[in-house]
KEDREN-81119 format. One record per residue: residue in one letter; x, y, z of N, C-alpha, C in turn. Coordinates in pm, whole numbers, plus 50000, padded with zeros to 5 digits. Layout:
N
AXYZXYZXYZ;...
REM end
This chain:
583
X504284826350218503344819650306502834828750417;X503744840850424503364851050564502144856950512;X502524861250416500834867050380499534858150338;X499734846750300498824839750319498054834450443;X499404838650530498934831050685498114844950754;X498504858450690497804867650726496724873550668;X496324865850576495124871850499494254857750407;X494544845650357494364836450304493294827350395;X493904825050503493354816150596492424821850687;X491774828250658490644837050789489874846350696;X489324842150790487264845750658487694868250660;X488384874250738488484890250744490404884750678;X490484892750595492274893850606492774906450721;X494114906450713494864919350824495514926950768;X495094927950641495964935150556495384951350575;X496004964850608495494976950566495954982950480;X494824992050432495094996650319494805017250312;X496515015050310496495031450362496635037250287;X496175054250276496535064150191498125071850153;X497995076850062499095078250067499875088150119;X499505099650241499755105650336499965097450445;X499585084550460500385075650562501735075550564;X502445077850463504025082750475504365095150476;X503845104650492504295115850509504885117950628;X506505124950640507045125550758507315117350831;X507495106050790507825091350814509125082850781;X509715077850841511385070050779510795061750781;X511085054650655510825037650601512275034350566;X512495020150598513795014850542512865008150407;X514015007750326513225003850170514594995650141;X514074981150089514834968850046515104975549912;X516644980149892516704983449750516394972549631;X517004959849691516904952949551515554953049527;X514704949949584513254948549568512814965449512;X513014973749579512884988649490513474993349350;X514054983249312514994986649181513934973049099;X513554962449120513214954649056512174954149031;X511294962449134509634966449119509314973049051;X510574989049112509905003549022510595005548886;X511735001048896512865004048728512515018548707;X512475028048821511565039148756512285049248831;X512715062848865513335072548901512635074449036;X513065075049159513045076649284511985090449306;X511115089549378510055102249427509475099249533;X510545098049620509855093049766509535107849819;X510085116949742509885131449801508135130449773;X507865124349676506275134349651505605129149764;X505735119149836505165112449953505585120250081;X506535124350062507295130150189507705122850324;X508185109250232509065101950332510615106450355;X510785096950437512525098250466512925082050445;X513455078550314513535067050297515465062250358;X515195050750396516715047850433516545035450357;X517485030250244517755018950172518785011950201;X518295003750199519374991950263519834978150114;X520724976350122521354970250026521694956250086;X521434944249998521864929450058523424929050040;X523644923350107525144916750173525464904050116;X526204891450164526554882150115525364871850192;X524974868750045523874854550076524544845450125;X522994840650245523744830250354523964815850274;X524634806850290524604794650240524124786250221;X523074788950336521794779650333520804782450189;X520854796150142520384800950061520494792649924;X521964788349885522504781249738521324765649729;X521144761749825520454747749735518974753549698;X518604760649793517224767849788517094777349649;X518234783749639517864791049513518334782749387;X518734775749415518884761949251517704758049259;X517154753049343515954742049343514764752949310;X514844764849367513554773449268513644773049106;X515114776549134515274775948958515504766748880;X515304756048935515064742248876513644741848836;X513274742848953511304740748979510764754348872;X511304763248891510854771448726511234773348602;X511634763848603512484762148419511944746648338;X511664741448460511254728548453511674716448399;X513334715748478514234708348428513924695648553;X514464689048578514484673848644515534680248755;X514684677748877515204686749014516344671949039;X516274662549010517824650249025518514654448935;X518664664648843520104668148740520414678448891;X520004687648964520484695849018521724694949091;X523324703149059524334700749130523994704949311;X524974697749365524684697649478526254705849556;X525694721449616526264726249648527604723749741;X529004728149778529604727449869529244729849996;X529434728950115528604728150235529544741950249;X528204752150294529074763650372529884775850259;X529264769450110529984774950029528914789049957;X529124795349901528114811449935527794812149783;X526644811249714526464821649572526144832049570;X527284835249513526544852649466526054854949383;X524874864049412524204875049266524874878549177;X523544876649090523854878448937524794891248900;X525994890348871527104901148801526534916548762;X525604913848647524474926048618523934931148689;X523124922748786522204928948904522884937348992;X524584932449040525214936649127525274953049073;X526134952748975526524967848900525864973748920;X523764974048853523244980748891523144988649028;X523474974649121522844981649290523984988949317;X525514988049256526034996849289526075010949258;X525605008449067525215021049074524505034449107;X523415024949177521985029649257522225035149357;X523615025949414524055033849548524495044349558;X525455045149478526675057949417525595073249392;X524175069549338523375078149276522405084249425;X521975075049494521065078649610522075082749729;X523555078549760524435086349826524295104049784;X524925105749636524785116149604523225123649603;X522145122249638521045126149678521145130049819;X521785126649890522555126850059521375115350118;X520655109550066519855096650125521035088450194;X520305083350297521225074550365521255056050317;X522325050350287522345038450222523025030550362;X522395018850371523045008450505523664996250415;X524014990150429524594975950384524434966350525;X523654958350449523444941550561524394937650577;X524724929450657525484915350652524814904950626;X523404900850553523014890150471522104898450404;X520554892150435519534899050351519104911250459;X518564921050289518054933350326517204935850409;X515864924750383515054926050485515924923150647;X516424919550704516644918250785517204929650836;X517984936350779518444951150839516984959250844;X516114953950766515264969650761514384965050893;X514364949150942513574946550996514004950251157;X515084947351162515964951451282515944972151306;X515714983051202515464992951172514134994751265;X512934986351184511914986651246511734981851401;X512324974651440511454969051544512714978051668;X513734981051662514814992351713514245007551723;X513115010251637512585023051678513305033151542;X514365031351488514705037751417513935040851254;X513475037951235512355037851113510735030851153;X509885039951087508255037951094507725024851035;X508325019150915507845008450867508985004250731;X508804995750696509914990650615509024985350455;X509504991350337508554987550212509694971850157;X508964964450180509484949550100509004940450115;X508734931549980507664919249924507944912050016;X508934907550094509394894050126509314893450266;X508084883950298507564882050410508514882450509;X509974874550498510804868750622511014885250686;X510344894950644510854909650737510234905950877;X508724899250910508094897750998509114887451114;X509404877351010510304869051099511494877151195;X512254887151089513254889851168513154899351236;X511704902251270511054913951391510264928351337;X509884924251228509744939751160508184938251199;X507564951351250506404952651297505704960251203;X505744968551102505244968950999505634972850878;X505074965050786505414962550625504634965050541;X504944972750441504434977750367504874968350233;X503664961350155504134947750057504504957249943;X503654964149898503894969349734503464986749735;X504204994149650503715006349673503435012949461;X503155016649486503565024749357503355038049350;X504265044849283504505059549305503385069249223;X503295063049129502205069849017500675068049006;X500255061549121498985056949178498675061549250;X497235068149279496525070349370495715054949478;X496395044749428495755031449492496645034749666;X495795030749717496495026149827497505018249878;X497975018650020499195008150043498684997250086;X499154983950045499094975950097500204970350250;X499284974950334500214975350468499994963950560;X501064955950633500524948150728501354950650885;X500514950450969501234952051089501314940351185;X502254936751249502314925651339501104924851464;X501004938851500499954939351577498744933851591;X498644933251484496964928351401496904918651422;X498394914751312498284897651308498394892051448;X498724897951554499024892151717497384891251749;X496524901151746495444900351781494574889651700;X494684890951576493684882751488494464866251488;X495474866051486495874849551503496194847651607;X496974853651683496934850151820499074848651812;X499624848551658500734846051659501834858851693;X502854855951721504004864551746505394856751656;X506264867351677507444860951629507744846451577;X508014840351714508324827451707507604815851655;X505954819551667505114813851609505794809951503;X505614827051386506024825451241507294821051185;X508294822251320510054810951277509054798351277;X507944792051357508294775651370507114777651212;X506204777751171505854779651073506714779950968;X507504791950908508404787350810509014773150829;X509464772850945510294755250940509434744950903;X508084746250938507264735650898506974734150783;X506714746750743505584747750572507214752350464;X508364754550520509084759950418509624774950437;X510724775050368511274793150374512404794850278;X512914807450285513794807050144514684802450179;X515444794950319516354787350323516084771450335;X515004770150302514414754250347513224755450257;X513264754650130511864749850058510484738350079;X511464729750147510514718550169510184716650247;X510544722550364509974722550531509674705550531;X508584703450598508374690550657506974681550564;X507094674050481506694665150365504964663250472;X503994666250396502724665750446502194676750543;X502594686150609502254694650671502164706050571;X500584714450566500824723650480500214736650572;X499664748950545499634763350626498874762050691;X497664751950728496194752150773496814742050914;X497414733250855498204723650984498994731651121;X499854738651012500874745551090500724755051158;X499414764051075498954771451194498094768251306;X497544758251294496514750651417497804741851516;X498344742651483499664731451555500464743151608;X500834753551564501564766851631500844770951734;X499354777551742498384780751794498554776451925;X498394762051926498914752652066499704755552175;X500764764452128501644763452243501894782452241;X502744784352367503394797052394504114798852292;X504454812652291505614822152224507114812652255;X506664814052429508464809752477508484797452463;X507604787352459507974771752438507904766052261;X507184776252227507284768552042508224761152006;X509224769851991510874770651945511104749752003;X511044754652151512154743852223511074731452201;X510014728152196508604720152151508994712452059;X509404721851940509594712851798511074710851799;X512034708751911513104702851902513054696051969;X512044690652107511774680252161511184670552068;X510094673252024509304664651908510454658851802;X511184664551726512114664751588513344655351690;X513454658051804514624644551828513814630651866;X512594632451884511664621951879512124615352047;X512304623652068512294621152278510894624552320;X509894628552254508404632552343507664618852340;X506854619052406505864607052371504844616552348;X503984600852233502684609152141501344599852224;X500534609352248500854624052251500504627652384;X500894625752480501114631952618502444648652570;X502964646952510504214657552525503324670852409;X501964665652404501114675752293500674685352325;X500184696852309499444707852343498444700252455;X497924703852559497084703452677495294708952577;X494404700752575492864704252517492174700252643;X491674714552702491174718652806489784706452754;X489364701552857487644693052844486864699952952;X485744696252896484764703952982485114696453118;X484364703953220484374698353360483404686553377;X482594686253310481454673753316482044663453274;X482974664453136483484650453143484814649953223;X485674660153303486434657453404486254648253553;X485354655353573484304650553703483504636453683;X483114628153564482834615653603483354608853465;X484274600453449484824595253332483754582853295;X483224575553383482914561053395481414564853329;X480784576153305479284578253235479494574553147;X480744577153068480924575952906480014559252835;X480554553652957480684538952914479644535052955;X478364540553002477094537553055476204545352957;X475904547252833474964559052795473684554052845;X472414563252846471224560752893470574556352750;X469294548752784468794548052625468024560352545;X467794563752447467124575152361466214570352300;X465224576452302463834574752191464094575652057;X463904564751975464414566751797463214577751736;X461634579551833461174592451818461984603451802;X461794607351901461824625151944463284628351973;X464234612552020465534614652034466374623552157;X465264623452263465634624252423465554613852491;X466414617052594466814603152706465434598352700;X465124582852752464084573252740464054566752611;X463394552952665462914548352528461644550252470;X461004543752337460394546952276459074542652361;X459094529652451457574524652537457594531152632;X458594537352665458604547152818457974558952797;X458264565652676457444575252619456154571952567;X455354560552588454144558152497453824555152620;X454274550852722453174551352884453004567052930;X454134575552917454004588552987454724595752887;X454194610552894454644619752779455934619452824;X456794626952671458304629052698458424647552768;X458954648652869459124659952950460244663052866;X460624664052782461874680452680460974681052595;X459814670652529458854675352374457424684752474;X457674676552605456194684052608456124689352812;X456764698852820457344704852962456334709353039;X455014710952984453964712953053452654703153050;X452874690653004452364679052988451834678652866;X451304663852819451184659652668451294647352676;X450894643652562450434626752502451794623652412;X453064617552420453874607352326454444616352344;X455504620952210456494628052205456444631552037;X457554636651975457324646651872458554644651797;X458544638351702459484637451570460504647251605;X461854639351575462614650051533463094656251460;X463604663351465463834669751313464974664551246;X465554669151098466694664451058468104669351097;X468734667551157470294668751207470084675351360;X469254668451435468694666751572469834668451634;X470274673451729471514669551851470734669052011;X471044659052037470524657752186471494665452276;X470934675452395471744683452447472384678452604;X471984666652629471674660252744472754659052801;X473054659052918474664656452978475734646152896;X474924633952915475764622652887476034622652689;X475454631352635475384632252497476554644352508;X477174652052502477414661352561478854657752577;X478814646452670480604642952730481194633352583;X480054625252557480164617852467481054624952333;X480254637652299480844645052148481854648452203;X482154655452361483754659552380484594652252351;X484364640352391485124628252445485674625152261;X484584625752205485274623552082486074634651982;X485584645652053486584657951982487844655252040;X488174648652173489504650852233490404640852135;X489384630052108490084620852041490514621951916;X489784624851831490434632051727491334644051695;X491384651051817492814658951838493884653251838;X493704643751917494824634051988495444626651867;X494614622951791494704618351674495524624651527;X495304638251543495314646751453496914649751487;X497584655351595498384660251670499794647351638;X499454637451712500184625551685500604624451561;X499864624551448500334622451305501234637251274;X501004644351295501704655551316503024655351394;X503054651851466504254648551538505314637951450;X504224628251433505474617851338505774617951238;X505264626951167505604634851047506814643351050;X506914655451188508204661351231509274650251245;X508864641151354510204632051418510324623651272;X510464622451189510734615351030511494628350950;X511314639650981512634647450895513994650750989;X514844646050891515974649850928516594661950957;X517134661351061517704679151111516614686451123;X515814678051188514404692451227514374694551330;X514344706751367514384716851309516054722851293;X515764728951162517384738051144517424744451262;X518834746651340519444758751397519954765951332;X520404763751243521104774251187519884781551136;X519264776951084517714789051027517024796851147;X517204791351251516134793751343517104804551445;X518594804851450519394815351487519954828951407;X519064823651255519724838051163518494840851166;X517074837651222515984848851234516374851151357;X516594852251459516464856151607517754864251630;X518564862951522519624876151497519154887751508;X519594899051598519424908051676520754918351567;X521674914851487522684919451473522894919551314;X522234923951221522224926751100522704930550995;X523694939451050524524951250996524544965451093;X525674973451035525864980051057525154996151062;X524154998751195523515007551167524035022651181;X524715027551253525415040451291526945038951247;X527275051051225528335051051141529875061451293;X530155056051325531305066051407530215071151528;X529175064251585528005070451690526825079451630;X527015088151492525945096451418525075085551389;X523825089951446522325085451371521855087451207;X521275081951189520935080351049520295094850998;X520705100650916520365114150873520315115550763;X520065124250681519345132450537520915139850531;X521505139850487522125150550401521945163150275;X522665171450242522415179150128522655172849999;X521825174349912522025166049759523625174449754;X524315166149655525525175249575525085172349461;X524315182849456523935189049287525155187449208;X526195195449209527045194849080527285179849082;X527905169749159528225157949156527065145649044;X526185153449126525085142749062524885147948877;X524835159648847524585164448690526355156748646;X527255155448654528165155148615527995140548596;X527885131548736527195117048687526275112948616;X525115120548609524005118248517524635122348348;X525485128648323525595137348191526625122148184;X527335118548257528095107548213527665096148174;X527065090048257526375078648273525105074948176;X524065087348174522905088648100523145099147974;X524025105547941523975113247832522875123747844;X522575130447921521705142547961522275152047942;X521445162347876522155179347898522115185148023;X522695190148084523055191148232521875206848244;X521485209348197520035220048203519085208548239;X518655194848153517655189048211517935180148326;X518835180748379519315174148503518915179548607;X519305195248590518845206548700517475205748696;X516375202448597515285206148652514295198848691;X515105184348664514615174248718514865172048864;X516145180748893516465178949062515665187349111;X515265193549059514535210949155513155204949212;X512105200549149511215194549262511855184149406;X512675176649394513155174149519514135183149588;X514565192749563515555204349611514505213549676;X513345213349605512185228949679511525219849752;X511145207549799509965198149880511345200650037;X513025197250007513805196050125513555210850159;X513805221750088514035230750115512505238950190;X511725231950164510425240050250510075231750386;X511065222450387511135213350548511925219050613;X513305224450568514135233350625513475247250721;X512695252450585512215267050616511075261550709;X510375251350712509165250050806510225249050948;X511325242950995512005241451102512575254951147;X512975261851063514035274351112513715283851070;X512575281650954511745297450930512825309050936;X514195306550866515235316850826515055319450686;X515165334150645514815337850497515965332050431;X515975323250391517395318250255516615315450106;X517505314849991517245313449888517365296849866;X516725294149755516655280649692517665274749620;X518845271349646519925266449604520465279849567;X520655292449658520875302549660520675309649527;X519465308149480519295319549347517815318449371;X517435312349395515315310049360514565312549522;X514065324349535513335327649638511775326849661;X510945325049708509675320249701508665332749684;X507945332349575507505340049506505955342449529;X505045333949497503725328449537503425315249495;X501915315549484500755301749502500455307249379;X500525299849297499915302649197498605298549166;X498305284249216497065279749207497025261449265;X495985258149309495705241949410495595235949242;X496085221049257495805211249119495975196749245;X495215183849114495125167249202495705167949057;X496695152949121497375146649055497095130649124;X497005127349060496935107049152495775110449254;X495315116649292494435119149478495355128749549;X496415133849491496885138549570496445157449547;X496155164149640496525179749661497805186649657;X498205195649599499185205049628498885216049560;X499905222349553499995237249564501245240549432;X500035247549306501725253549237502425267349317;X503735261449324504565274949408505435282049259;X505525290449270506255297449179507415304249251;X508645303449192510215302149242510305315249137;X510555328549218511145336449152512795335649154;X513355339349025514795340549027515475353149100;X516295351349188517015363049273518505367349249;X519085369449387520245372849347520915357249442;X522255358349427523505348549472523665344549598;X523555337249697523025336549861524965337449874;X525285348349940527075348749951526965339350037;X528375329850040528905321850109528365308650093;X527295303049987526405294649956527605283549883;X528115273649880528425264649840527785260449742;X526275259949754525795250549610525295263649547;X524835255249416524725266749269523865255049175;X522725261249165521835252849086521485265948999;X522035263348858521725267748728520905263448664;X519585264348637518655257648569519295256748390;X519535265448348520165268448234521695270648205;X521825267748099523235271848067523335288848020;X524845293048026524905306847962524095302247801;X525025294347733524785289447587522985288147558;X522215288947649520415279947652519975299947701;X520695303147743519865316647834519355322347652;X519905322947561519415329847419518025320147362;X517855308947411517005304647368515595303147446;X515525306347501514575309047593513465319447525;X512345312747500510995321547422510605323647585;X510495341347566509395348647679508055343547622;X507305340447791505915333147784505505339747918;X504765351247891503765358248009503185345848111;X503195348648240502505340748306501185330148296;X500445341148278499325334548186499265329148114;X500025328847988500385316947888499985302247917;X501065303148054501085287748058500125277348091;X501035267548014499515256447929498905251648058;X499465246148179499165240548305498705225148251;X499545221748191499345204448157499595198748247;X498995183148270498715176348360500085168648388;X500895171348426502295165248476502685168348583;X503335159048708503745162148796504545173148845;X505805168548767506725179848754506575188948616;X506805204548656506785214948526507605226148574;X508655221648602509985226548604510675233748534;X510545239148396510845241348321510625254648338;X511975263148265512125281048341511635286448211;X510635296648293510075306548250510185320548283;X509625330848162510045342848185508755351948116;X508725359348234507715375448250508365383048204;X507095393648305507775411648277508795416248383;X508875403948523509775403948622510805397348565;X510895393548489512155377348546512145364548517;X512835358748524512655339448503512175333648671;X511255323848628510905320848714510195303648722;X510065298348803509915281648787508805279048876;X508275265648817506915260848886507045249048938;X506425248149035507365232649130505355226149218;X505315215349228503915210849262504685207549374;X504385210249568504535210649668503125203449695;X503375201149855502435195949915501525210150070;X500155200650036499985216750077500085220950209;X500235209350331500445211550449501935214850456;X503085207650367504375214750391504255231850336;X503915233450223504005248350238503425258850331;X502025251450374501865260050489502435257450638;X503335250350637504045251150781505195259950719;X505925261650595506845271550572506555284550560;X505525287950480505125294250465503605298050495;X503575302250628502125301650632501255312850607;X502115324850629501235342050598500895339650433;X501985336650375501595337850193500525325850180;X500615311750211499085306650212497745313550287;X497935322550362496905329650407496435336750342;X497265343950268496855354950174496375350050017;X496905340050005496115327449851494945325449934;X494315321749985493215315850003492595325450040;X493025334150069491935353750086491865354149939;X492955353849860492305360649729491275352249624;X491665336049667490955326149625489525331549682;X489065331149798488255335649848487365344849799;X488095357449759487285368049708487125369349577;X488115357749487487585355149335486395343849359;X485795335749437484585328649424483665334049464;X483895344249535482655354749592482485362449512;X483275368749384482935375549272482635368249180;X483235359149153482355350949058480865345649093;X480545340949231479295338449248478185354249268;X478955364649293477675376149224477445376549099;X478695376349018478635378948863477675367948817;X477675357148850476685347948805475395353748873;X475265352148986473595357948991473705369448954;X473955384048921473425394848850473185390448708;X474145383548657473745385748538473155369948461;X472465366148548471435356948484469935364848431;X469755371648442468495380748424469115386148295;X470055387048225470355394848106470765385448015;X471225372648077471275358847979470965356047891;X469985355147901469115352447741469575367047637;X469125376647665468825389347599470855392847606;X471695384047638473005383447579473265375847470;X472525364947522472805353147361471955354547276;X470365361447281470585369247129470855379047061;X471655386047173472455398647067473775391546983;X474195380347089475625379347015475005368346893;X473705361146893473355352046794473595336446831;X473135338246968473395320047025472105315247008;X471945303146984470805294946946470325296247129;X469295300947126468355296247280467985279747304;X467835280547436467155264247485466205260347406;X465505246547416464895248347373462975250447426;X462955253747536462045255347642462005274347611;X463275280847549463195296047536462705294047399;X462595288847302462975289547175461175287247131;X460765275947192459155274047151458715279747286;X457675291547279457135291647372456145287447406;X455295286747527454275281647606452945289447618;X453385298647557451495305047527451825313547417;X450855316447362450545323647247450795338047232;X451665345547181451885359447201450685367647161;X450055375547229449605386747206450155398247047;X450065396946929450275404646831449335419246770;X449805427646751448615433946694448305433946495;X447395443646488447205439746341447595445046247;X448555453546264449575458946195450815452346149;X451365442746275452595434646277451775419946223;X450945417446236450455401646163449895406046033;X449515420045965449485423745855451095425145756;X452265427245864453095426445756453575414545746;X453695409845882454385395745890453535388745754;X452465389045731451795375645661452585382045497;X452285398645492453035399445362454355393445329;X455515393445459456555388645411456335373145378;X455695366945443455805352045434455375352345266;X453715361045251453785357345103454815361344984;X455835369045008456525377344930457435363944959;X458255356745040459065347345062458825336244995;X457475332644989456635318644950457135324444819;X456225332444764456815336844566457665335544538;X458985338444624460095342244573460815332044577;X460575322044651461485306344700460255296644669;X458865296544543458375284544593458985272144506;X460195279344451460425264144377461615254444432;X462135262444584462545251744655462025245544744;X462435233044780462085222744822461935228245000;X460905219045064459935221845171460535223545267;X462225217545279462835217945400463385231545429;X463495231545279464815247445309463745257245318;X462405253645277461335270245314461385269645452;X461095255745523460575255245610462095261545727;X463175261445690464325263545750464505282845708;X464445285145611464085300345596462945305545709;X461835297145682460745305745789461645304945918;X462145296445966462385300446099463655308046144;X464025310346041465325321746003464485334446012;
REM end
């Protein structure tokens, strides 16, 4: 309903829609379950160049068990009166399968050195508490209640293999364009429904609730609809305040006096008052009668005026009241208990022993040893699937401390080989020459095995195919050495490396400046190239536009060959002479 209330109901939505360098250099908390159930797909938050922190759900609140039967009643489409009716206070847990997975997910993105949090209920709520704490930029997850529990911006859906944009929403917006905050959107869910209360309040639907929220402050919402729901307010004095104009403040008793109107022209006077003397609004500089009115006429006149207020107030009054006795008719309205697990400040556990949330070093060997277990991989394609996220950390490193080290101490940075788009995106192929052993280096990334080093076909630089795939990882070997190709991003390599991008784009430079002479010199020899080598000419070269000048020597033999050709071929058919002559 959050996103409907932020984009559904208002003629502009608030939704933005960002590129995908909007995450670059950015911490997002990311709702794992929702990241495992969206993408089913291998983690590349590197190609974005976020800093993702995933957060894992905790034990579902209790309020949760009738709510999640009754969805899954309502989508199976069984008879919501067979539904058992939970123990009070009693907890379901997730599906057995689902669990395993997230543990395994965890076990796998630990060993990446990504940082993993665990809630104490739902995910969104840690990420949302992340966000609005300062500790992360924005939080990626479907499920609106992030806004509730303070998250200031959300990112709904992403996908990794798309150049589409994000679908982003920020609270900000929505503060300016609806006018709502926080608490607004707690009394909203209670009205229209939430994943702990499906049914909110019987006849109130998003268009109500937000014109009925609108009404009051941030700080009185909350305590409003627990005055109303114990049915202690009176209706409707205890209602939102509808400012009236001052005209009908200042004399109440006109209402009940209107003046008469012309069924003419439909200004104050009557119709014989206007047939003795012109009507002064049809005719302001004098005139005979007055002047038809038109169709859906409004008289603008004072007492016309208090009159339509007078009846807008009333149908507020009207509107509001039924609204009200609609609340004071549900039972336990509003939940506290719903309305104190959004305003929870206390989520889980964010710092671990006082350390802030940080990036660690992958443990390469750990992770090939799990993958070869788990997935049955040859531990060569493990390594080279890790190496694009091992060279993206490792050129954030070198952009910070700009110290010469090797690449998982064997692969040193070699050049640019050449700019390629993938999705919309730019980067840079870097080429990873192979070196020597970084002493004292703990990790050891072997792209190959001893047993694989014999199989390895030498493929000159040039060779390679440059197929359209993200990653092309895969080790290769020159007249130097083995060496690997990794697609970077191109502002991180030039903060690591910025002299060697200086010097690619000099030589880039001076190959388009040679190529653009070589093209203009040798357009003047163009033609008189393609018919030495035997290329068919245009066809603007091929028929010409005036008549050649011949002499009578060359149109004396020419005509002999044609007749010597005609004799010799006239007994084939007209196409193939006619295809000889122009041979």
């Amino acid at each position: 309903w959050a996103w409907e209330a932020s984009s559904g109901t208002c003629s502009s939505p608030y939704a933005r829609y960002e590129d995908p360098d909007f995450l670059r250099d950015k911490w997002v908390a990311v709702d794992l379950s929702y990241w495992i159930v969206q993408n089913e797909t291998a983690i590349k938050t590197y190609v974005f160049g976020a800093f993702p922190v995933f957060v894992a759900d905790g034990t579902p609140s209790p309020l949760k068990s009738q709510a999640r039967m009754a969805r899954f009643f309502r989508c199976s489409g069984i008879d919501a009166a067979r539904r058992p009716v939970a123990e009070e206070g009693a907890s379901v847990e997730r599906n057995g399968a689902f669990l395993k997975c997230v543990r395994e997910c965890i076990e796998l993105i630990e060993l990446f050195g990504m940082p993993v949090l665990q809630a104490n209920g739902e995910a969104e709520a840690l990420c949302a508490q992340l966000n609005r704490e300062g500790h992360v930029d924005a939080c990626i997850t479907a499920d609106s209640d992030a806004f509730l529990f303070g998250a200031q911006c959300v990112i709904k859906s992403i996908k990794p293999n798309s150049k589409e944009p994000f679908e982003c929403y920020r609270m900000s917006d929505i503060e300016v364009g609806l006018g709502l905050k926080r608490e607004h959107l707690i009394a909203i869910s209670l009205l229209v429904g939430n994943d702990h209360d499906l049914s909110g309040v019987q006849g109130i639907g998003i268009d109500n609730a937000l014109q009925f929220v609108q009404s009051f402050g941030e700080e009185e919402i909350l305590d409003k609809l627990r005055e109303i729901g114990s049915g202690n307010t009176p209706f409707p004095q205890g209602g939102p305040k509808v400012v009236a104009s001052p005209i009908l403040l200042a004399d109440d008793s006109s209402l009940k006096s209107r003046p008469a109107h012309c069924s003419v022209c439909g200004h104050p006077g009557s119709k014989r008052a206007h047939s003795k003397s012109s009507c002064v609004d049809c005719h302001p500089s004098g005139g005979d009668g007055c002047m038809k009115k038109p169709n859906g006429f409004r008289c603008n006149c004072t007492c016309c005026d208090r009159e339509r207020e007078a009846r807008q107030l009333k149908r507020h009054e009207n509107w509001y009241t039924k609204v009200c006795e609609k609340i004071a008719r549900e039972q336990n309205f509003p939940n506290d208990e719903i309305m104190e697990m959004y305003l929870c400040n206390d989520n889980g556990k964010i710092t671990d022993g006082g350390s802030c949330i940080s990036w660690q070093h992958p443990e390469t060997d750990m992770l090939v040893d799990l993958l070869v277990f788990r997935q049955h991989w040859e531990p060569s394609y493990v390594r080279q699937r890790l190496l694009p996220m091992l060279s993206t950390i490792y050129l954030r490193e070198m952009a910070q401390q700009r110290e010469k080290s090797l690449l998982n101490g064997q692969y040193e940075f070699d050049s640019i080989q050449r700019t390629k788009i993938r999705y919309g995106h730019e980067a840079y192929v870097v080429k990873w020459r192979k070196g020597g052993t970084l002493i004292g280096s703990g990790r050891n990334l072997n792209l190959i095995d001893d047993k694989e080093q014999d199989k390895i076909v030498e493929n000159v630089d040039e060779s390679f195919d440059g197929s359209d795939r993200w990653e092309e990882t895969g080790v290769h070997v020159d007249n130097e050495g083995q060496f690997v190709l990794t697609d970077e991003h191109m502002k991180l390599v030039r903060a690591a490396f910025p002299d060697e991008v200086s010097i690619f784009l000099l030589e880039k430079e001076l190959k388009e400046s040679k190529r653009k002479r070589s093209r203009s010199g040798g357009a003047g020899n163009k033609s008189r190239n393609l018919q030495s080598r035997g290329v068919q000419l245009s066809i603007t070269e091929f028929y010409r536009s005036s008549k050649v000048q011949v002499t009578e020597g060359a149109f004396h033999s020419e005509t002999q060959d044609k007749e010597i050709m005609c004799t010799s071929t006239s007994p084939l058919p007209k196409s193939v002479r006619r295809h000889l002559l122009f041979k």
